[in-house]
ROLODREN-572284 format. One line per 3 residues: for each residue x, y, z of C-alpha. Coordinates in steps of 0.001 Angstrom, whole numbers, plus 500000, padded with zeros to 6 digits. Layout:
BEGIN
X:Y:Z  ...
END
This chain:
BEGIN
098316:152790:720465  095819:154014:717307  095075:157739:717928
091381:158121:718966  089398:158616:716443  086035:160446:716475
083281:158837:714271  079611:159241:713436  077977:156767:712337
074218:156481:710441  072250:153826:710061  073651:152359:713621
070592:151090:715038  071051:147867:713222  073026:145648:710592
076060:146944:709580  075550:150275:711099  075320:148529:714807
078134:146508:713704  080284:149243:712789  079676:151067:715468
080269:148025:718178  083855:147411:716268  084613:151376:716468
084128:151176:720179  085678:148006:720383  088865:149422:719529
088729:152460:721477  087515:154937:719439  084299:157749:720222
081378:157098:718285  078428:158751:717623  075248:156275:717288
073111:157658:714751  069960:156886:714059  066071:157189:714221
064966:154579:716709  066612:156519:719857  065558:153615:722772
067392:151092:720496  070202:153760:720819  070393:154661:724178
070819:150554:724848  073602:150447:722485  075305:153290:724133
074670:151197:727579  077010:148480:726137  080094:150464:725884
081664:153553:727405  082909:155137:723933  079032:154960:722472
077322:158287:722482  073470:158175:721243  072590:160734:718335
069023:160488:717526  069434:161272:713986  066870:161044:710570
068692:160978:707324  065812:162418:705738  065237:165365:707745
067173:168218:707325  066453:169926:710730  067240:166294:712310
070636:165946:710758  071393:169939:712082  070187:169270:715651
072367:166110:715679  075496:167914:714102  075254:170652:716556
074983:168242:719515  078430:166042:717803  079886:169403:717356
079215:170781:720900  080233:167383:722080  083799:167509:720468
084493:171285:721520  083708:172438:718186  086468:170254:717288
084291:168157:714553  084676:164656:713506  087620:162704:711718
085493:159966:710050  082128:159915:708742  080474:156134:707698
077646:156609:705922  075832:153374:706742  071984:154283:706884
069560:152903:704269  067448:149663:703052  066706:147762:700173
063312:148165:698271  062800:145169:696272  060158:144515:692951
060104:145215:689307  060647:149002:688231  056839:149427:686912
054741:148057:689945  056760:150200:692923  054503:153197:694290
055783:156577:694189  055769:157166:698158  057954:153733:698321
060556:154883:696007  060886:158466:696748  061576:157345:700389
064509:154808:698768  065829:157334:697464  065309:160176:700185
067306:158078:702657  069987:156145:700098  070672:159020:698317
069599:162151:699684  070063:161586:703482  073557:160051:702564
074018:164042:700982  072435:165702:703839  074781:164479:706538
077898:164431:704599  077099:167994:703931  076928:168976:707324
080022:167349:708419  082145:168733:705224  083048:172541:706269
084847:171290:709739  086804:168530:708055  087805:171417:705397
088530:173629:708111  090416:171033:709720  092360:169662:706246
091626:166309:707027  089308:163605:707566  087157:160337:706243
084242:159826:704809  083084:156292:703971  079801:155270:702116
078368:151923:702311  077113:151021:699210  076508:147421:697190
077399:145346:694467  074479:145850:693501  075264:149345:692861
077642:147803:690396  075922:145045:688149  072017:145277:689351
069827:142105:688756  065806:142227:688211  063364:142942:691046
066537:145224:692317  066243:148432:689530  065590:150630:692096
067816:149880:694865  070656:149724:692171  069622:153270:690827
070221:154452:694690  073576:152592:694968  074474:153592:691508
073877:157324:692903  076387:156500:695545  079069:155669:693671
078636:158448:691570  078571:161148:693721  081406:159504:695824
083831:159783:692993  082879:163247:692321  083040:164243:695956
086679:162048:696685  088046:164812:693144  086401:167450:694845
087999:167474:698670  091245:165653:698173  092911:169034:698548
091946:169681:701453  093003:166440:703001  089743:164819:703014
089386:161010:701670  086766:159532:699943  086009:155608:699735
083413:153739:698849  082634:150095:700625  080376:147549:698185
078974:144839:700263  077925:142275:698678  074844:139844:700212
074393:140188:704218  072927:137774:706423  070121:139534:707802
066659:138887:709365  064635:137990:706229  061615:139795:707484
063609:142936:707145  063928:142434:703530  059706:141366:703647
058950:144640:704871  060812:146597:702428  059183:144635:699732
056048:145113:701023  056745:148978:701664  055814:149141:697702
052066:148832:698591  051504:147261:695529  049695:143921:694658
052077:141995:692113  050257:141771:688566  050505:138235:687025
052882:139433:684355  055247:140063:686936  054377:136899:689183
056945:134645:687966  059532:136919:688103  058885:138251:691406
059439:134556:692668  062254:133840:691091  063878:137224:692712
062593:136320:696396  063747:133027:696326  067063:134065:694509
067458:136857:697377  066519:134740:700161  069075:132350:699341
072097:134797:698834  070673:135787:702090  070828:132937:704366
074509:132320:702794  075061:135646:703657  078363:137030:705082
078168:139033:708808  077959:142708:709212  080628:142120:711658
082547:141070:708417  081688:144535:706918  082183:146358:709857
085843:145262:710191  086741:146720:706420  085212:149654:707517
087100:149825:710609  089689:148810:708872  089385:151761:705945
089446:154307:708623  092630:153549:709969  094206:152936:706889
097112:156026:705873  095919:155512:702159  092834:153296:701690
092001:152382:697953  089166:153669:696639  086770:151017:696345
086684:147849:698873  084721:144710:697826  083250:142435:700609
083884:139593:700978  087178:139938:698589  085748:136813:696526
082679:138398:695021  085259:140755:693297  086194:138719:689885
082342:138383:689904  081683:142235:689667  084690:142520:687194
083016:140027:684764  079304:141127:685092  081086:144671:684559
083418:143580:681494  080590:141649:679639  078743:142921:676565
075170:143800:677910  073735:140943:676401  075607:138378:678254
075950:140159:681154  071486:139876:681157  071751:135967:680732
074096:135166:683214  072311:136896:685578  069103:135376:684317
070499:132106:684589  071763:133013:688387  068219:133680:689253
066410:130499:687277  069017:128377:689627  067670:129862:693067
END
């Protein structure tokens, strides 16, 4: 029998945060549901005794403390061995036409919530010399098509400060790893309403490309691969004695990212071009 392990997770109200967090508890393990929308919580927790609700916002600090210090008091100041940093969404639309409220909120829960909580959970698992901590990021945060510049930026930011972070606490028994997703079968209007959290009216020098990028998403979409896919690398990960560093899911869109990585720039812009004139 697996030791029990004791694992927050962000981003849990939904998609591969619920999924995660079903498979966690699944298995046996305590997890902590975290995220905003507390009554979608609370009837998460209902479905299984090892689900605790922590009402949690990535992007406010005072949030993140009041939900550490009810984990902490809930583990006898014992503190948590794996942290999955699932929380986030994708804001969709060429670079120039995004508003400023739109993309500092991208950014303020990719990116700086994703720093917030894994700061608050670092100085037990220190304490402790060991634990996990596992950020969900995206292909996209690897080779990043048009329409998808700022999204990319956030996952690029990911798997920056990931490798930083997994040279900065591997002596003190803390592991770092990074999980790229690649396209999720999701409800569509999710990805509408991030789109249309831009606010902005598409010019027509932009209209033919913006097309091309909703019909090219909405079809990698619907052909999507299950967060409960996702959820089981995760899982997975956790459990592992000596996970790599990087896991690509599904395992097939890996010689993908290795080509659109190894390409000269050049190329690398047409076949993705030519991937989006096809959708």
């Amino acid at each position: 029998m697996t030791t029990q392990l004791t694992v927050p997770v962000t981003g849990a109200s939904s998609g591969i945060g619920r999924a995660t967090t079903t498979e966690f508890a699944r298995q046996g393990h305590l997890v902590f549901a975290a995220a905003r929308r507390e009554d979608v919580l609370a009837g998460l927790a209902a479905t299984a005794p090892h689900i605790q609700a922590a009402g949690l916002d990535v992007t406010d600090e005072g949030s993140v403390r009041r939900a550490w210090a009810e984990i902490e008091a809930a583990t006898g100041g014992a503190g948590v061995d794996v942290l999955v940093n699932c929380a986030g969404f994708a804001l969709t639309g060429p670079v120039e036409i995004l508003g400023g409220p739109a993309v500092q909120r991208q950014f303020a829960t990719n990116v700086f919530g994703l720093l917030t909580v894994t700061r608050a959970v670092l100085p037990a698992m220190r304490a402790r010399q060991s634990g996990r901590i596992i950020n969900i990021s995206s292909l996209v945060g690897r080779a990043t098509f048009p329409g998808m510049g700022v999204y990319g930026a956030t996952k690029y930011a990911v798997e920056a400060l990931s490798d930083a972070l997994r040279q900065e606490v591997a002596g003190f028994g803390i592991k770092v790893v990074i999980i790229e997703p690649g396209f999720v079968a999701t409800n569509i209007g999710e990805t509408a309403d991030a789109n249309a959290g831009a606010g902005q009216q598409i010019p027509p020098a932009y209209a033919d490309m913006a097309a091309r990028g909703s019909r090219y998403l909405a079809a990698q979409i619907a052909k999507g691969i299950a967060a409960d896919q996702v959820a089981a690398t995760i899982v997975k990960t956790a459990l592992q004695p000596n996970p790599r560093l990087r896991y690509v899911v599904p395992a097939r869109a890996r010689p993908l990212i290795t080509l659109l990585t190894a390409l000269p720039g050049r190329l690398a812009d047409r076949a993705k071009q030519r991937a989006l004139t096809a959708a």
